[in-house]
C-alpha positions in Angstrom: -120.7 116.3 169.5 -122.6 117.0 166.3 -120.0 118.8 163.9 -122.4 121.0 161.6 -123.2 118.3 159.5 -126.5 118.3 158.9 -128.7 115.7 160.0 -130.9 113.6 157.3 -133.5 110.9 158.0 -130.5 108.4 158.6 -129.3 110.6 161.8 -131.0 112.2 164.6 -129.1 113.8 167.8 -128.9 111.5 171.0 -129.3 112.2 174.4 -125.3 112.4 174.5 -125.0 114.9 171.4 -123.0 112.8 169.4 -125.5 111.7 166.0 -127.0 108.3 166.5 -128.5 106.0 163.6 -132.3 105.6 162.5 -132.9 101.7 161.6 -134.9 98.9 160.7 -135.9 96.9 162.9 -133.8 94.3 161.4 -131.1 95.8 163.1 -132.4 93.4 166.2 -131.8 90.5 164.1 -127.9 91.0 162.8 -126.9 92.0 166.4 -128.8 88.7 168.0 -126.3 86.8 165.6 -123.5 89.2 165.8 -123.5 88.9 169.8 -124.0 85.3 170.0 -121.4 84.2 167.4 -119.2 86.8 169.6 -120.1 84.9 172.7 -119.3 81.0 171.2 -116.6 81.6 170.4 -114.8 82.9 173.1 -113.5 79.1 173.9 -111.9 79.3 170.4 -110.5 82.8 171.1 -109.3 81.5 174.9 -107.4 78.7 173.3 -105.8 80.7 170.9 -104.5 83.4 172.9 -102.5 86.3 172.2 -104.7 89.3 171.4 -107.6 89.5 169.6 -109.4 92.6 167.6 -112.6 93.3 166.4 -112.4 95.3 163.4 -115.3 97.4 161.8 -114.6 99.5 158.6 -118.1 100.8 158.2 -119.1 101.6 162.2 -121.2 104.5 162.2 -121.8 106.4 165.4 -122.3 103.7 167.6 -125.9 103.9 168.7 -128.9 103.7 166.9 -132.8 104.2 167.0 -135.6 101.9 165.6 -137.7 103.8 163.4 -141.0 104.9 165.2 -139.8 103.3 168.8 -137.9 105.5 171.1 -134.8 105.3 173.4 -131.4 103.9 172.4 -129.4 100.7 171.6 -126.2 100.3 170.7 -124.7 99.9 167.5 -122.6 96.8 166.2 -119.5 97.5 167.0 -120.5 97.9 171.0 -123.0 95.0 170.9 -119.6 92.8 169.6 -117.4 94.1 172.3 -120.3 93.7 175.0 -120.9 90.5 174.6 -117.3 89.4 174.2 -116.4 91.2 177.4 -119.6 88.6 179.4 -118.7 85.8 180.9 -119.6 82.6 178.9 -119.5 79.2 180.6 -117.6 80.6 183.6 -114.6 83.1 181.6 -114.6 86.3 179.3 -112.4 86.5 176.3 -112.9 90.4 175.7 -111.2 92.0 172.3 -108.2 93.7 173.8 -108.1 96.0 170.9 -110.5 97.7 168.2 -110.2 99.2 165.0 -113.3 101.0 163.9 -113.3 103.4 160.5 -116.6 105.3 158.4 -116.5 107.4 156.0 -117.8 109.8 157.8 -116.0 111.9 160.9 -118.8 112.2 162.9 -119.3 108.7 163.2 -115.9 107.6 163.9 -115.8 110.5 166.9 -119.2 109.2 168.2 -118.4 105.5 167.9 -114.9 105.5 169.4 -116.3 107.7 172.3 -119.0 105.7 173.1 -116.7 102.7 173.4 -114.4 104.6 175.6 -117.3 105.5 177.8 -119.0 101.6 177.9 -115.2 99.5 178.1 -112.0 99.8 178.9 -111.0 98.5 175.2 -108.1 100.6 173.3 -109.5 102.4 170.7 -107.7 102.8 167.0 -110.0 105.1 164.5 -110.0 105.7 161.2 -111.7 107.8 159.0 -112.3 106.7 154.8 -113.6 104.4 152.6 -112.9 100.9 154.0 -110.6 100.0 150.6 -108.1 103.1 152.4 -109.0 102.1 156.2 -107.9 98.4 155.5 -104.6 98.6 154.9 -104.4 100.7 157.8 -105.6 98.4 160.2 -103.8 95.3 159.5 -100.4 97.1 159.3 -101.4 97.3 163.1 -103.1 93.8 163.8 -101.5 91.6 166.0 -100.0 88.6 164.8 -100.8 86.3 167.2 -104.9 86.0 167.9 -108.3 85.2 166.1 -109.3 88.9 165.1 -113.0 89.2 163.7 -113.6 91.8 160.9 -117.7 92.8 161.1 -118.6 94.6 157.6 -121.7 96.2 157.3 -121.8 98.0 154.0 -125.2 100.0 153.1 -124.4 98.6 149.4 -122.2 96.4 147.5 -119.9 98.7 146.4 -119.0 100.2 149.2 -117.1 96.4 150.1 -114.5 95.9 146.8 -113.5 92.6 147.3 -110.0 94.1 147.2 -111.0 94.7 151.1 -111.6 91.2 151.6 -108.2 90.2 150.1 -106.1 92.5 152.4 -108.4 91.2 155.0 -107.4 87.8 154.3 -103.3 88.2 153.8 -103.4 89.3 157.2 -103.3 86.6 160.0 -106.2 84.5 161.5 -109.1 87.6 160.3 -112.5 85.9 160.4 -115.4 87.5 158.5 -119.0 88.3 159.7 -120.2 90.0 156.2 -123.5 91.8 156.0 -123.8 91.1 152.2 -126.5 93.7 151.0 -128.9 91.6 149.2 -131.7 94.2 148.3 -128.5 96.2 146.3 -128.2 93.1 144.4 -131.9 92.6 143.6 -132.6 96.1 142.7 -129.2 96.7 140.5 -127.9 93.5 139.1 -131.0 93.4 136.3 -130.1 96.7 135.1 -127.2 96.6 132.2 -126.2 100.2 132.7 -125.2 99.3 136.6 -122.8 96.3 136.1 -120.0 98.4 136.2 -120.4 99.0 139.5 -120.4 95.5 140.6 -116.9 94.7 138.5 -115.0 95.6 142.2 -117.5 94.0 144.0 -116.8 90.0 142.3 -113.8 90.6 139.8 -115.0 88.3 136.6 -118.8 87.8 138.5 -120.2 88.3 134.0 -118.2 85.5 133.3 -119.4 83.1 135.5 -123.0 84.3 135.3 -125.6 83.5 132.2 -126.7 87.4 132.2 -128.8 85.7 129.0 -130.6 83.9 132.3 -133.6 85.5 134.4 -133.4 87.9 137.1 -133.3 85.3 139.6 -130.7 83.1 138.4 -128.1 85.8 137.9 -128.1 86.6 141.0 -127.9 83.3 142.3 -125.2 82.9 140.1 -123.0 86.1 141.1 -123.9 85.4 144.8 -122.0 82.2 144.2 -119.6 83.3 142.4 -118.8 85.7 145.2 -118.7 83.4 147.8 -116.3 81.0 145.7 -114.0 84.3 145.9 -114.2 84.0 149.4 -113.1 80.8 149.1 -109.9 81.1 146.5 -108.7 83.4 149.7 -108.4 80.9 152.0 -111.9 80.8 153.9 -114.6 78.1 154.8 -117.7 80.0 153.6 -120.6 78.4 155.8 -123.5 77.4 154.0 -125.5 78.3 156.4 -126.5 81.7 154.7 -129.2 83.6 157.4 -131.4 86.1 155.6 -132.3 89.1 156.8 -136.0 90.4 156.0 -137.6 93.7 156.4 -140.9 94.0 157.6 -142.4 93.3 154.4 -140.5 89.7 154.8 -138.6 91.0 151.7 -134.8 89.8 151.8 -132.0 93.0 152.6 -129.3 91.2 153.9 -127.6 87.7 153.8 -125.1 87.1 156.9 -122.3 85.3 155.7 -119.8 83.7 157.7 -116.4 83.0 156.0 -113.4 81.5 158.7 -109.7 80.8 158.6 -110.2 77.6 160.8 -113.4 74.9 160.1 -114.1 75.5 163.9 -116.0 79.1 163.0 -118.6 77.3 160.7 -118.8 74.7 163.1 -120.2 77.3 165.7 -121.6 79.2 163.2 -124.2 76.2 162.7 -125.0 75.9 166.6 -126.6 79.4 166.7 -130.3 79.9 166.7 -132.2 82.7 165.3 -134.3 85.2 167.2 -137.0 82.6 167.1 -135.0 79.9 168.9 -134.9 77.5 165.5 -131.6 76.8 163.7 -131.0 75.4 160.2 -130.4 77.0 156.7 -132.4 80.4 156.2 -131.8 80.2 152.4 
């Protein structure tokens, strides 16, 4: 239910009474990828055994609403587990356990409801920042499995690359990162922000030319993020899908980073909304 926080143009009440998200309807096209990378690679997942966990550190209440459309869909962390639990090629590999955290109370009590109601999934909730929620969650992660950790920060900050690290000491976490572009474009140029980036790519103004245009800096810090990535352990896939709002300007960059080559392999496979595959970037 709705705790007596009140509601801003993010949040609206549902048909349920727990809060539910206002979006873009970009939303459509980082589920469509979230679901179908879910869904091939159950084979990897089957293979593997053991038990395997989705994790989301920034969940929200679990449903959502495209601005000026009506009725409901779900949010990322139930699209995930959906399509995990549907049978692909003849078997279902669902998540037999997920961690789900948010800053904010109301979120984590609407999310981990909803997921109650839609699967028969066990359920571990945390409330905090996800550089406090972390640690928690892979204290509990199992040791044997291919767990997937889905981070979708609104900004930059709000993913330290210290939540990456603990992310990546723990065994066989892939990463499905929502990288939040329009932060970047808006905030890199302007001196009196850096600091706020420091966390985000430790030693990003040394390997960027901040002498350089707009442009090139943040081609530069986006690579040197990604080769951060990499220094952990990860195959980063090239294949970088942008995400555009309906303006066609670019908000997000989906970024898939692996343990095993295998994830970028089916990465690759996936076609966008459109049906067309290849490098968006």
């Amino acid at each position: 239910m709705l705790r007596g926080r009140v509601l801003d143009d993010h949040y609206e009440a549902d048909e349920d009474g727990y809060p539910r998200e206002i979006v873009g309807p970009w939303v459509l096209d980082k589920h469509h990828f979230l679901r179908h990378y879910v869904t091939a690679s159950q084979g990897a997942r089957g293979k593997m055994g053991g038990s395997h966990c989705l994790i989301d550190l920034y969940c929200g209440p679990g449903k959502a609403r495209i601005r000026e459309t009506h009725g409901s869909l779900s949010g990322g962390t139930l699209a995930a587990v959906d399509a995990a639990a549907r049978s692909h090629r003849g078997r279902a590999v669902p998540f037999s356990r997920v961690f789900i955290a948010d800053l904010l109370e109301d979120n984590v009590v609407a999310c981990k409801a909803r997921l109650s109601a839609a699967s028969n999934v066990q359920v571990t909730s945390f409330v905090g920042a996800a550089e406090t929620s972390v640690h928690k969650v892979v204290m509990n992660l199992p040791k044997r499995g291919i767990h997937l950790a889905y981070l979708d920060p609104y900004s930059l900050p709000q993913l330290p690359f210290s939540v990456l690290k603990a992310l990546a000491d723990a065994p066989r976490v892939d990463l499905l990162i929502h990288f939040a572009a329009s932060d970047m474009a808006r905030n890199l140029e302007r001196r009196d922000l850096w600091p706020r980036f420091d966390a985000v790519a430790p030693g990003w103004k040394d390997s960027c030319d901040t002498n350089r245009g707009k442009s090139v800096v943040r081609q530069q810090f986006f690579a040197h993020w990604t080769k951060l990535i990499q220094d952990l352990g990860y195959h980063v896939s090239d294949r970088i899908v942008s995400v555009k709002n309906t303006r066609r300007r670019e908000i997000y960059r989906l970024v898939l980073a692996s343990k095993h080559k295998l994830g970028d392999n089916i990465w690759r496979t996936l076609n966008d909304r459109s049906g067309q595959k290849g490098l968006s970037l």
